[in-house]
C-alpha positions, -999 to 999 in steps of 0.1 A, spaced: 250 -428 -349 230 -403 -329 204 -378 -349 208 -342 -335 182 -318 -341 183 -290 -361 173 -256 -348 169 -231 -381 169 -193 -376 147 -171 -394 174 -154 -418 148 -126 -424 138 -104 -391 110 -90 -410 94 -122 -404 98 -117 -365 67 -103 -353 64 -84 -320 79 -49 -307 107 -49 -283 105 -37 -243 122 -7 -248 96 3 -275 64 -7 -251 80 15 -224 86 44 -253 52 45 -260 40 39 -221 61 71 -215 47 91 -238 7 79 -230 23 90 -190 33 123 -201 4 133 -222 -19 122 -193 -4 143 -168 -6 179 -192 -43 169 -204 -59 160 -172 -60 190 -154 -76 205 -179 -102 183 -183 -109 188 -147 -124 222 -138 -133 241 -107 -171 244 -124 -197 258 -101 -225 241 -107 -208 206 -100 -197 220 -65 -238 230 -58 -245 192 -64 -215 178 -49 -221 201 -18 -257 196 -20 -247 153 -20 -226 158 9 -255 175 31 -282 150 22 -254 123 34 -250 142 69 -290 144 75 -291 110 65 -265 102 90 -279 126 116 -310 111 113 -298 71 114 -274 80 147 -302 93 163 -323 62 159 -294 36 164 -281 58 199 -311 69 213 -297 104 215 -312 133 194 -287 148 169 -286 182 154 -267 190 118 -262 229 119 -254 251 93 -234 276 97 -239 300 66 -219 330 74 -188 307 72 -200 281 50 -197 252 70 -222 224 85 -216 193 113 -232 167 128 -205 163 154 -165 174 158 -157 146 130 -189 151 105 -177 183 91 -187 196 53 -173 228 41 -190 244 11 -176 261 -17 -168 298 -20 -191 302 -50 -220 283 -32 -250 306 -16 -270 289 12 -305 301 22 -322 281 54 -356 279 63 -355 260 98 -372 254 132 -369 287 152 -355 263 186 -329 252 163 -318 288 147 -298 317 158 -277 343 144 -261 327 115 -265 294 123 -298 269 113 -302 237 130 -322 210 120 -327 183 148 -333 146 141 -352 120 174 -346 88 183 -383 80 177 -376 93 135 -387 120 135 -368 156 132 -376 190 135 -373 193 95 -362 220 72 -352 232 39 -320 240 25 -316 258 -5 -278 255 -24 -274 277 -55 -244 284 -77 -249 312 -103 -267 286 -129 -283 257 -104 -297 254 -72 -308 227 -53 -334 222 -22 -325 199 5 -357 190 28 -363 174 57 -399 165 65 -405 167 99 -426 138 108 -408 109 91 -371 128 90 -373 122 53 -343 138 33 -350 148 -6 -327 160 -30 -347 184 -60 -331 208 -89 -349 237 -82 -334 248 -119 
């Protein structure tokens, strides 16, 4: 005669640990939901963190100015256009600052005109240099370019 085995049951389902899908995807709806109405908030227009993020994104394009003039052998302007907030390196390199952000622009006369400051970087490294300054109504920030080495530096003037 054969021996079968026995499978027992747990008669008690308290003794069952573990929740059941429909209860994991409760509870990941909820987390979604709660996410979605707290986030925005948590995220604010603040700015000050549009000075340094705009103030970031010009030290980038010098940097990049500076590095395609070197690698191309072609000299490269950024300009800064402050009436209408915006600055380019070329037709794709475009950064538009915020409405709260105030420029000031102390640049090379040859590279200036009404509105507009230009700071030009050489193939041989060096650039015509400059200095930006990017306030907000708490923090501003100086963005210079030393002429003989086209150096870019970032300083909290506040």
């Amino acid at each position: 005669m054969a021996k079968t085995k026995t499978i027992y049951q747990v008669a008690n389902p308290k003794l069952q640990a573990g929740y059941t899908l429909v209860e994991l995807l409760v509870v990941l709806a909820i987390i979604a939901v709660t996410t979605a109405v707290i986030a925005p908030r948590l995220i604010t227009n603040n700015p000050n963190s549009n000075a340094k993020n705009n103030s970031l994104q010009l030290v980038s394009l010098y940097k990049k100015g500076r590095n395609l003039a070197i690698r191309t052998g072609v000299s490269q302007v950024v300009i800064i256009d402050t009436d209408n907030k915006t600055a380019w390196l070329s037709d794709q390199n475009k950064i538009i600052f915020a409405d709260s952000i105030d420029i000031d622009t102390i640049t090379a006369e040859t590279e200036s005109d009404t509105g507009l400051s230009g700071i030009r970087f050489f193939p041989d490294g060096v650039s015509t240099g400059g200095e930006i300054t990017i306030s907000s109504d708490k923090t501003s920030y100086i963005v210079s370019v030393i002429w003989a080495n086209a150096e870019v530096r970032l300083e909290s003037a506040r």
